[in-house]
N, C-alpha and C positions, 0 to 999 in steps of 0.2 A: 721380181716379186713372186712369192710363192702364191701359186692359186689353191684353191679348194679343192680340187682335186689331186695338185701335189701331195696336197698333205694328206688324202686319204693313202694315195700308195706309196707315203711311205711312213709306216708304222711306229708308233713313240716309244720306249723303252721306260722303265720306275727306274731312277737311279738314286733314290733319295736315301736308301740305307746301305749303300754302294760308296766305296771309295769316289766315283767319279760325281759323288753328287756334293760335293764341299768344292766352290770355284771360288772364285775373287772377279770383282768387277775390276779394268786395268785403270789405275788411278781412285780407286774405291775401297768398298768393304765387301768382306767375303759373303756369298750368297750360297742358297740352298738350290741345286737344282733337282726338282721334281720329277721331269721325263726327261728325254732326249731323243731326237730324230737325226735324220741326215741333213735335216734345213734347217734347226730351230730349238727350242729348248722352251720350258717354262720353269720362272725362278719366283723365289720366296724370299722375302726379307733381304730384298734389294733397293729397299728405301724407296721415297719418291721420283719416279725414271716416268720422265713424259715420252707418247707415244713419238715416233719419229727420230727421235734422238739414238746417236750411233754408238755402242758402246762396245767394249773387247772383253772375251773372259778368258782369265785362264785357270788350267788345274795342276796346282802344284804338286809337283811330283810325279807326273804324267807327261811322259815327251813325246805321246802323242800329237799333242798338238798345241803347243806352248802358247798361243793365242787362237784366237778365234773370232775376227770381226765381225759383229752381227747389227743391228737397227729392231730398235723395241716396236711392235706390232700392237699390243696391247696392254695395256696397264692397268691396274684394283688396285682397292683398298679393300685387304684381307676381312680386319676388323677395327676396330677405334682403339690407340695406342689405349694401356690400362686395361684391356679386356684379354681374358688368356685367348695366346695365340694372336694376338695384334701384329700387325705391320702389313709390308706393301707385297705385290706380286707384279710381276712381268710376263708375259710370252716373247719372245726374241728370233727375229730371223738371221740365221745365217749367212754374211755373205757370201760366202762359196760351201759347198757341201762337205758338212765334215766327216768324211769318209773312215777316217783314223780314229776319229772318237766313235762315230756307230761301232765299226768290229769292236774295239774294247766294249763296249758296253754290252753287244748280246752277247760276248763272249763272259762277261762278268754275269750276267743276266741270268 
């Protein structure tokens, strides 16, 4: 598990208006991801995803890293379906670091 301090040193990247911020949940619907780290991600409009549950993304078109096992760490409710901009959010830990996706992304960044 990532601590508090992991996550200070290692730095989140916007990827949200970037090729790399359009994934798919694997067996899901496609989500928006916001940042990106070497441990983790925060996603938008990933539907109801309870904390603890294990889930896999990936980005099509990117053979960086065709999967990516991660376990939801935290979960919101953006806003109440019907209101603009409604639906759900997640933060997501990675199970192993995704090394390949970080360099594309500060390299897109």
């Amino acid at each position: 598990m990532t601590t508090a301090n992991d996550r200070r040193r290692s730095p989140r990247v916007s990827v949200a208006g970037a090729s790399l911020g359009a994934a798919r949940l694997v067996g899901g619907d496609a989500v928006r991801v916001l940042d990106l780290s070497r441990h983790g991600a925060r996603l938008a409009g990933c539907g109801r995803v309870r904390v603890g549950r294990s889930v896999a993304l990936i980005w099509p078109g990117h053979p960086a890293s065709p999967r990516q096992p991660a376990r939801v760490v935290r979960a919101w409710v953006v806003a109440l379906h019907g209101e603009a901009g409604g639906g759900d959010g997640a933060g997501v830990e990675f199970a192993t670091p995704a090394e390949a996706l970080w360099e594309l992304a500060t390299r897109m960044g």
